[in-house]
C-alpha positions as CSV (number, residue, x, y, z in Angstrom):
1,X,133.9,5.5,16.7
2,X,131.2,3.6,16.1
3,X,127.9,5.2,17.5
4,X,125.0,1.9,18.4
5,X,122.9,5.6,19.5
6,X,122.2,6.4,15.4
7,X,120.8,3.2,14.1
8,X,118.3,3.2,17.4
9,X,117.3,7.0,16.1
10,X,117.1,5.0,13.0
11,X,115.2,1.5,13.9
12,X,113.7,1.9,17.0
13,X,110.5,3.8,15.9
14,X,110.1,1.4,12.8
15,X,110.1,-1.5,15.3
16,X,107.8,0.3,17.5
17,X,105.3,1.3,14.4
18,X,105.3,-2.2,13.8
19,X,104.1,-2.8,17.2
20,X,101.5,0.0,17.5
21,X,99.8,-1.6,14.0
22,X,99.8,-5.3,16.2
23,X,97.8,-3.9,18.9
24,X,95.2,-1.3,17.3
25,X,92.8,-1.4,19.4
26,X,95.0,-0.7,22.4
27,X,94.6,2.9,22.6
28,X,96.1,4.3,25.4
29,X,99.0,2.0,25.0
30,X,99.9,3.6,21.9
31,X,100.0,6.7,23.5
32,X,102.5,5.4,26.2
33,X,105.0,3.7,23.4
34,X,105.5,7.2,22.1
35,X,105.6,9.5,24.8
36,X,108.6,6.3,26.1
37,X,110.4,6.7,23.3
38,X,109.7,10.4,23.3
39,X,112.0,10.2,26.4
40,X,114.7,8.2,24.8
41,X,115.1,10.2,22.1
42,X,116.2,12.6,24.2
43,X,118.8,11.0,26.0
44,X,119.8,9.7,22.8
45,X,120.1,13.2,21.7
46,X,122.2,14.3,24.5
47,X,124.7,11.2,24.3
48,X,125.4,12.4,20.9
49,X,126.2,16.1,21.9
50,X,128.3,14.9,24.0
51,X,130.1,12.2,22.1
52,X,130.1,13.0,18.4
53,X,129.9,9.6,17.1
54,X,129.1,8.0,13.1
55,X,127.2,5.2,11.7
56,X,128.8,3.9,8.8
57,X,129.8,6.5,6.2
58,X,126.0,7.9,5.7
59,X,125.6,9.4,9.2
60,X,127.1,11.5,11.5
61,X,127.1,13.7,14.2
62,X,129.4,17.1,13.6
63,X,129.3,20.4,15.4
64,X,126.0,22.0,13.7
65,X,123.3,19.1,13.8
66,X,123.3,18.5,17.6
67,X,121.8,21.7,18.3
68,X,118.5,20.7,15.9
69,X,118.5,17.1,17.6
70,X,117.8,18.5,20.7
71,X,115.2,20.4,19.7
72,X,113.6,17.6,17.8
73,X,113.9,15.9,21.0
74,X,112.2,18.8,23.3
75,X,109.1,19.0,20.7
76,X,108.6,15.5,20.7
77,X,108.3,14.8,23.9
78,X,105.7,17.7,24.3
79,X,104.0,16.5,21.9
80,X,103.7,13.0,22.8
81,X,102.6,14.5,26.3
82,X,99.6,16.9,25.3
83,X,98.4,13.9,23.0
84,X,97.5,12.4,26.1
85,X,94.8,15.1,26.8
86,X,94.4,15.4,22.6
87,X,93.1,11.7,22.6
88,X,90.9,12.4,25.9
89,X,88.9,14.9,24.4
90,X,88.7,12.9,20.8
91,X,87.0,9.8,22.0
92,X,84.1,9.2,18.6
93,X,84.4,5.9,17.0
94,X,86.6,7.2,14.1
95,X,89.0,9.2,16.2
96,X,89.6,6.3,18.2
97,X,90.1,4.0,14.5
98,X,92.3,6.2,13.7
99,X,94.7,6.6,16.7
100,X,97.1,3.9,15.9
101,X,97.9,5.5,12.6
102,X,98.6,8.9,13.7
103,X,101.4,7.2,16.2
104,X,102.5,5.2,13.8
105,X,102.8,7.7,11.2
106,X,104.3,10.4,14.3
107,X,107.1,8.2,15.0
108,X,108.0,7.3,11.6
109,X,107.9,11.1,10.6
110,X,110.3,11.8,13.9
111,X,113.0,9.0,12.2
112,X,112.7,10.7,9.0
113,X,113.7,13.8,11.1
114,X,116.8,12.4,12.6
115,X,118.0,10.5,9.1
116,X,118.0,14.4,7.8
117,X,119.7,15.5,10.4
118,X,122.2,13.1,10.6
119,X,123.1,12.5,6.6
120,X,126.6,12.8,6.0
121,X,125.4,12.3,2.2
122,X,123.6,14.9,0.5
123,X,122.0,12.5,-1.2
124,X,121.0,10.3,2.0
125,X,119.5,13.7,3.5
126,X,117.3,14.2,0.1
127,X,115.9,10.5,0.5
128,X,114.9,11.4,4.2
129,X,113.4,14.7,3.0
130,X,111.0,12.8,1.0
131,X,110.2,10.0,3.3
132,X,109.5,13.3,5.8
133,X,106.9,14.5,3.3
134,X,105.3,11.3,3.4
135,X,104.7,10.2,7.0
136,X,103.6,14.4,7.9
137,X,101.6,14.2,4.5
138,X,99.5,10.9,7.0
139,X,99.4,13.4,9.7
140,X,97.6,16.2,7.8
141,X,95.1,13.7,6.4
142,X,94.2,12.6,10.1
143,X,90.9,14.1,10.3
144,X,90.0,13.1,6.4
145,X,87.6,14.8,5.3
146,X,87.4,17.0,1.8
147,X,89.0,19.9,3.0
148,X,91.7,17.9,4.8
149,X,92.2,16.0,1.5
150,X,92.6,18.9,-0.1
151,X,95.7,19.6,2.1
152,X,97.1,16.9,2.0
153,X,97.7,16.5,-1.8
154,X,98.4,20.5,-2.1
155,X,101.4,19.4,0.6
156,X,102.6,16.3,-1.1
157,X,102.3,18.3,-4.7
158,X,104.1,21.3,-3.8
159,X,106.9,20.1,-1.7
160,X,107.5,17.4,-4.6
161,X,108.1,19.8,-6.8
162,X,110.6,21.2,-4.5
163,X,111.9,17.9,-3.8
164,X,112.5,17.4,-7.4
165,X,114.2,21.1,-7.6
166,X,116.7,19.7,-4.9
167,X,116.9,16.3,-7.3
168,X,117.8,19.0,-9.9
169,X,120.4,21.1,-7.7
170,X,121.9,17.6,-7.2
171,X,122.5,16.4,-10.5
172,X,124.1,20.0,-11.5
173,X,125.9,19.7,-8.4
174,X,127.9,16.0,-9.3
175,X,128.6,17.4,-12.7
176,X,130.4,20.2,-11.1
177,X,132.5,17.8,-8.6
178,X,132.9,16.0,-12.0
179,X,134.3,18.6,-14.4
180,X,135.9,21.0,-11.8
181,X,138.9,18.2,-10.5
182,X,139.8,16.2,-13.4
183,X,138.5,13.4,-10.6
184,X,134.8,12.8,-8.9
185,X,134.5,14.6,-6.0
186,X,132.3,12.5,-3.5
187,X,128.8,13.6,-2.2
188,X,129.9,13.6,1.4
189,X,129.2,16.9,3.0
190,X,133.0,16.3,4.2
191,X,134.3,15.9,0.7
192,X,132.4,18.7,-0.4
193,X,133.7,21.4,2.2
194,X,136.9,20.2,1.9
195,X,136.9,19.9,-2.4
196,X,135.1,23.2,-2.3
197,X,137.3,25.2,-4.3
198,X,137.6,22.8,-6.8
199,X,134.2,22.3,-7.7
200,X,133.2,24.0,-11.4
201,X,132.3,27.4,-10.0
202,X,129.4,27.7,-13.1
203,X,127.9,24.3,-11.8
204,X,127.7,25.4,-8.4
205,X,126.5,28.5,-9.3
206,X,123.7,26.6,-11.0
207,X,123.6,23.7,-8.8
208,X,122.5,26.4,-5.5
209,X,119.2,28.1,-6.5
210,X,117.7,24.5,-7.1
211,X,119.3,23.3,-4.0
212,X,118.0,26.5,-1.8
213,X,114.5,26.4,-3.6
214,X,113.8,22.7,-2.8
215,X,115.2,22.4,1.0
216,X,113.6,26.7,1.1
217,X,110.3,24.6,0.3
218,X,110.0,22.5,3.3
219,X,111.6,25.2,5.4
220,X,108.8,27.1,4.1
221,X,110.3,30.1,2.5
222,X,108.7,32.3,-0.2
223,X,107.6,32.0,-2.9
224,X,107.6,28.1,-2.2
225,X,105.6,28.5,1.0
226,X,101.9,28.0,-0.2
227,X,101.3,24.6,1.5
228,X,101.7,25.8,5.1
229,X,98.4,27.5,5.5
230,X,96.8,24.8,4.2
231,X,98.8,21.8,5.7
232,X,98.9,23.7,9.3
233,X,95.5,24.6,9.4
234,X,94.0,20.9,8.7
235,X,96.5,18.9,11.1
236,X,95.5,17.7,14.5
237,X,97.3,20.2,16.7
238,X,100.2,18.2,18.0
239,X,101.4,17.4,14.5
240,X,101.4,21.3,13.4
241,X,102.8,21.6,16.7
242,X,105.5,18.9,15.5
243,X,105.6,19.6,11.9
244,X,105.8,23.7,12.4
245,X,108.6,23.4,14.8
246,X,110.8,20.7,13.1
247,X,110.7,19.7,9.7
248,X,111.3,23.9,8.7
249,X,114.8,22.9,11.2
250,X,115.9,20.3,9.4
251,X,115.3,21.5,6.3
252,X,116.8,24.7,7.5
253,X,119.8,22.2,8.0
254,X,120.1,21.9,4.8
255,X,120.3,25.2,3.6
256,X,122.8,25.4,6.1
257,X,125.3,22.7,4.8
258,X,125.0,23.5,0.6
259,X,125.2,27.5,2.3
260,X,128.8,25.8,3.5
261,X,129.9,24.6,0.5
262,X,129.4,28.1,-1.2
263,X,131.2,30.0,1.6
264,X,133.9,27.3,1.4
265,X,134.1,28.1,-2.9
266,X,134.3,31.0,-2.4
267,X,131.2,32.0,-3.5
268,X,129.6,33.3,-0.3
269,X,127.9,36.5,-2.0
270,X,126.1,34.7,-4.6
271,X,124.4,32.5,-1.7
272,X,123.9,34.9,0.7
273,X,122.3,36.9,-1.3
274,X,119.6,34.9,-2.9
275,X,119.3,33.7,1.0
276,X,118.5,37.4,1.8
277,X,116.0,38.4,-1.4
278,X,113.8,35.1,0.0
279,X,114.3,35.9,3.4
280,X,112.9,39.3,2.9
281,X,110.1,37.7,0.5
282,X,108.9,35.2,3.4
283,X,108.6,38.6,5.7
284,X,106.5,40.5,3.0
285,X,103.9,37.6,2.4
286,X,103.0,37.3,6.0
287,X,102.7,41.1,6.5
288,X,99.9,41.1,3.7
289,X,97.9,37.8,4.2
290,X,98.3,37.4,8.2
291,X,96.0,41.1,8.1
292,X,93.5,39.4,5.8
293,X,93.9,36.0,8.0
294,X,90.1,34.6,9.0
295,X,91.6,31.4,10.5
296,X,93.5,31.2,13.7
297,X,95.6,28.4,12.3
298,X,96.3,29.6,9.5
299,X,97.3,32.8,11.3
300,X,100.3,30.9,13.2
301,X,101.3,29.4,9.3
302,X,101.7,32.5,8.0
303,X,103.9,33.6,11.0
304,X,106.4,30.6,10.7
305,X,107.0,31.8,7.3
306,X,107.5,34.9,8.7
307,X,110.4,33.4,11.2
308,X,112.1,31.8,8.5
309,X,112.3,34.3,6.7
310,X,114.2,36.1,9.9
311,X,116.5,33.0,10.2
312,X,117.4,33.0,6.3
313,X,118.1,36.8,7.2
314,X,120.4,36.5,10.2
315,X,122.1,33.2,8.1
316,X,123.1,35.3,5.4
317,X,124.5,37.9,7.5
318,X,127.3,35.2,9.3
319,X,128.9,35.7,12.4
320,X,126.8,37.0,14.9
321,X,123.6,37.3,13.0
322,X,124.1,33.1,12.2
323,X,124.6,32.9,15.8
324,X,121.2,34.7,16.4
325,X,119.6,32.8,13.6
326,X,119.9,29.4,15.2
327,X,118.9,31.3,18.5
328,X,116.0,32.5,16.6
329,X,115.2,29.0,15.2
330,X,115.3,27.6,18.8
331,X,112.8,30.1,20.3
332,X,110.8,29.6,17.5
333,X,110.5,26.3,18.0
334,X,109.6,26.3,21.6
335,X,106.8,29.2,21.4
336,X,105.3,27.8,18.2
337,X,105.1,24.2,19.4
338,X,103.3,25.4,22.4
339,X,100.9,28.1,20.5
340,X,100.2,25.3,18.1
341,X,99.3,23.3,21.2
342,X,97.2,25.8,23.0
343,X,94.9,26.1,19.8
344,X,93.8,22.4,20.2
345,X,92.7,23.3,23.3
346,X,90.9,26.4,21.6
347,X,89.7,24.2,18.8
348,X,88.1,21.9,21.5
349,X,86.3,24.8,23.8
350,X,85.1,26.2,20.3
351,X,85.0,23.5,17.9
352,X,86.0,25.8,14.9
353,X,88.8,27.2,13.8
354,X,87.4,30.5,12.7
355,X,88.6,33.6,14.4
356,X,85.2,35.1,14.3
357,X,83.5,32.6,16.0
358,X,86.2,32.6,18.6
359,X,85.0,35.2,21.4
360,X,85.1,35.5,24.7
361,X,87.9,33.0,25.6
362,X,89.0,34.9,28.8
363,X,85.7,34.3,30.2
364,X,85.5,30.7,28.9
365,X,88.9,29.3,30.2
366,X,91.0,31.8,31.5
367,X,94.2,29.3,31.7
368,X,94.0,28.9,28.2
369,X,93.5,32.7,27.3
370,X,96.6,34.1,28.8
371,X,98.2,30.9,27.4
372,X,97.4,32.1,24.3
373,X,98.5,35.6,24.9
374,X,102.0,34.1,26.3
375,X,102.2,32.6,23.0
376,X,101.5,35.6,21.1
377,X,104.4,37.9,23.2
378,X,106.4,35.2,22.6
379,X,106.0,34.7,19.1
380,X,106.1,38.4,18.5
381,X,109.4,38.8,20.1
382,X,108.7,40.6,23.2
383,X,110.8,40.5,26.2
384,X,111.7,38.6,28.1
385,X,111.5,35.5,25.7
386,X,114.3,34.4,23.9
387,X,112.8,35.1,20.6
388,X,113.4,39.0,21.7
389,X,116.9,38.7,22.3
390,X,117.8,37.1,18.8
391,X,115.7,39.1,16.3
392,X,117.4,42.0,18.4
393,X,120.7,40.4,17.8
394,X,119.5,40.2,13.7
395,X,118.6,43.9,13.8
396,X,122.1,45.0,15.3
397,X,123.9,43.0,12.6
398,X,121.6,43.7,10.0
399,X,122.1,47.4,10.6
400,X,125.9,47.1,10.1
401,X,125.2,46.1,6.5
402,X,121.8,48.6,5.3
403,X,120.0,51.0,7.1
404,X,117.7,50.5,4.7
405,X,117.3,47.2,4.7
406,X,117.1,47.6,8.6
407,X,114.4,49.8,8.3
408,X,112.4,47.3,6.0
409,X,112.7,44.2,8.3
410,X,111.4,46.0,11.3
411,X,108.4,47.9,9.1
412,X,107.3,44.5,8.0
413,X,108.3,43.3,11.7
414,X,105.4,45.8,12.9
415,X,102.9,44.9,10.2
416,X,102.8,41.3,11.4
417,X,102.7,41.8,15.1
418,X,99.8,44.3,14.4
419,X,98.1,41.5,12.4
420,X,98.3,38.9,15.0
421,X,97.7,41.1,17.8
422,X,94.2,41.9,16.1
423,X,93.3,38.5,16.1
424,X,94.8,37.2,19.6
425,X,92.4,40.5,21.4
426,X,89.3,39.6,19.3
427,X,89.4,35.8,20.8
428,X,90.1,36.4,24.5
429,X,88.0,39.5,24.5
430,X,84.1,40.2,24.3
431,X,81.6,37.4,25.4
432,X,81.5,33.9,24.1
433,X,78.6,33.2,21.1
434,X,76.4,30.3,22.7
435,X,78.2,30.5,26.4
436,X,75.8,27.4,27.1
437,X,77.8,25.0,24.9
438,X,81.2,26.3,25.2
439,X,82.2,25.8,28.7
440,X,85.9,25.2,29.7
441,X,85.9,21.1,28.9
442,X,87.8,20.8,32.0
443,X,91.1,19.6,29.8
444,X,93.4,17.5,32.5
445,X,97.0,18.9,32.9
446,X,98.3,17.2,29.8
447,X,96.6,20.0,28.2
448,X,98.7,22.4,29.6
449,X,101.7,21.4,31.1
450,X,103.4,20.9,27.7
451,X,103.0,24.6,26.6
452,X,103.9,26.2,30.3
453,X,106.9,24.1,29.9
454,X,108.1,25.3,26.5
455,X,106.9,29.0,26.8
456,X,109.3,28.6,30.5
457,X,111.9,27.2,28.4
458,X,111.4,30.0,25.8
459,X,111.5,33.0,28.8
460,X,114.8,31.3,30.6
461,X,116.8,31.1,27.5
462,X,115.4,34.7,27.3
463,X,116.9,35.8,30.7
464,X,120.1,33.1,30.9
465,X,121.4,30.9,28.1
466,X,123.3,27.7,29.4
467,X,126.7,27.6,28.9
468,X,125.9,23.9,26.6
469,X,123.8,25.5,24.3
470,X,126.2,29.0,24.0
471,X,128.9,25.7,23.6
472,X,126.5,24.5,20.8
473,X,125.6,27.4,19.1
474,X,129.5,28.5,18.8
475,X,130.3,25.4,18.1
476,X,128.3,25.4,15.1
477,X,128.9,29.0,13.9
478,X,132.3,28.2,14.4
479,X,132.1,25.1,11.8
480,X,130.3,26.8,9.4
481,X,133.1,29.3,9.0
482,X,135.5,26.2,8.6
């Protein structure tokens, strides 16, 4: 049937860009279009779980891509709530020029979102991949500046490249679909699953590590991973919050679909393999730069590497460990969101970004102290969040398969939490440099309400996961063994 919910996902925040850029200078209404259609992209998001409806041939919904919509849709709207507080706090002539075109640019970046996840086409889902880099690339350039230019153009360079590695694994894919049938096999994800066996083996074989290198780029997987440091640590704090905990998803997605196609050929080793070698390589960067980090936001980069590395780990296992992956991504998404959050609130006490010059926070702001520890047990995969439950889940499988191996994920596992710990006790302990002019700002509840919320989220799912999402998660291990 039919589905008018996926062109709204679609149109609705063009239309709504186009009215933000009529009425600049109406500040705080800008912030009130997005945090409303914040909202309705939720229910949208939950009609479609529940009715599994298409738009035209190009979009659909299926049993794996509800589960990434409604977390899209969770972000989002605490996003669009602690920008409320973000804009507050911001209120200097440029900051306030400038406004408009981070909502603008917010809600154009959330519709590029959806049209990944919602591409029937693998071609459709590269065109949205792109348009993703370019609206986030607008949100990383907020502040301007030189070394936010810098950023900027490192992000756009490097995920082209990746992009056009994807363009590559494309090309090298339709010559397969080509020479493997005697006939053209069509693009469709459909058409490829259900084709997969006839697809030139050679070509596919080829037509993967492109594929997996250009989506492994904006999922931020080693070696292509260099841009996150950069990218993270020069956004405003609700678009790393954003970007961190939802453009790595959907181009996780992705991985997750041409993954299909392998395991549907046949050729399930050969993917899951090369999944594992990068999954293990985005666990052994983090361990080695996130000791030497000197910037708090590059710190929480590094460790979103570091998770999807753990989610390319449990996705090559199958079975359980997928299961645990996408349960992995979901916690992830929920603590990172909200410890990206919490470090605007840092960034405002402190006005630098610096771990050093971060001291003292307990005594500055308590609320936002053991915030900032939640976010760090959370992130670390301590009980009783979710995140503790799934990398456990990862370890269990993972030990079926190698005990070395096993013993390698949780030695780098160690290294990383040892890293961030290091950092997290330097900033809430000691006294605060200057006390004078670093008092708490008195942030209003928009400053904080988002991040209880999603580190609540992130300990319930911990302690009692709803029988919808154990429906969604089944339901889309369950389609990728199809």
């Amino acid at each position: 049937m039919t589905s008018w919910v996926i062109p709204f996902l679609l149109i609705a925040p063009l239309a709504l860009a186009l009215t933000i850029m009529s009425i600049k200078p109406m500040r705080r209404l800008h912030i009130y279009i997005t945090l409303l259609y914040s909202v309705l992209h939720l229910a949208a998001s939950i009609y479609l779980m529940n009715f599994h409806e298409n738009f035209s041939l190009y979009f659909k919904v299926d049993d794996l891509n509800p589960v990434f919509l409604l977390v899209l849709s969770v972000v989002f709207i605490a996003v669009s709530v602690y920008s409320i507080s973000f804009f507050a706090h911001n209120d200097e002539k440029n900051h306030v020029e400038r406004s408009w075109k981070y909502h603008v640019f917010l809600l154009l970046f959330v519709a590029s979102l959806d049209g990944i996840l919602l591409s029937s086409h693998i071609g459709m889902l590269w065109v949205f991949l792109e348009a993703s880099t370019l609206f986030s690339a607008m949100l990383v350039y907020y502040y301007t500046g030189k070394s936010a230019l810098e950023a900027t153009w490192k992000y756009i360079f490097i995920c082209s490249i990746g992009i056009s590695f994807a363009f590559i694994g494309i090309i090298l894919l339709s010559i397969g679909c080509i020479g493997g049938s005697g006939g053209e096999i069509e693009l469709f994800w459909g058409s490829l699953n259900h084709n997969a066996k006839l697809i030139n083996p050679f070509w596919l074989k080829m037509a993967f590590p492109f594929l997996l290198l250009g989506f492994g780029t904006k999922k931020g997987l080693a070696p292509m991973q260099n841009w996150l440091p950069d990218a993270y640590a020069e956004s405003p704090a609700p678009a790393a919050a954003i970007i961190s905990a939802t453009l790595v998803n959907a181009a996780f997605l992705g991985v997750l679909r041409v993954h299909k196609v392998m395991l549907m050929a046949g050729l399930g080793f050969y993917s899951t393999t090369l999944l594992i070698i990068m999954g293990f390589m985005s666990l052994l960067i983090p361990a080695v730069y996130i000791l030497q980090s000197r910037n708090y936001k590059r710190m929480l980069a590094y460790s979103s590497v570091e998770h999807m590395g753990i989610v390319a780990i449990g996705t090559s296992i199958g079975g359980a460990g997928l299961f645990a992956a996408l349960l992995h991504m979901i916690g992830h998404s929920l603590v990172k969101s909200a410890f990206f959050l919490n470090s605007g609130n840092i960034f405002c006490l402190f006005r630098s970004k610096k771990i050093k010059e971060v001291t003292g926070l307990l005594k500055v702001s308590p609320a936002n102290a053991w915030l900032w520890v939640a976010s760090f047990v959370g992130i670390c995969a301590f009980p009783p969040f979710v995140t503790f439950i799934s990398e456990l889940l990862i370890i269990k499988e993972l030990l079926g398969k190698s005990i070395i191996l096993t013993i390698l994920f949780c030695v780098l596992l160690t290294a990383i939490i040892y890293g961030i710990a290091r950092n997290v006790i330097s900033m809430i302990s000691g006294d605060p440099q200057h006390a004078e002019s670093r008092q708490d700002a008195g942030l209003p509840a928009t400053g904080y309400i988002p991040q209880i919320v999603l580190m609540g989220m992130a300990v319930w799912l911990g302690l009692y996961i709803p029988s919808f999402l154990l429906d969604l998660l089944n339901n889309a291990v369950k389609f990728m063994g199809e």
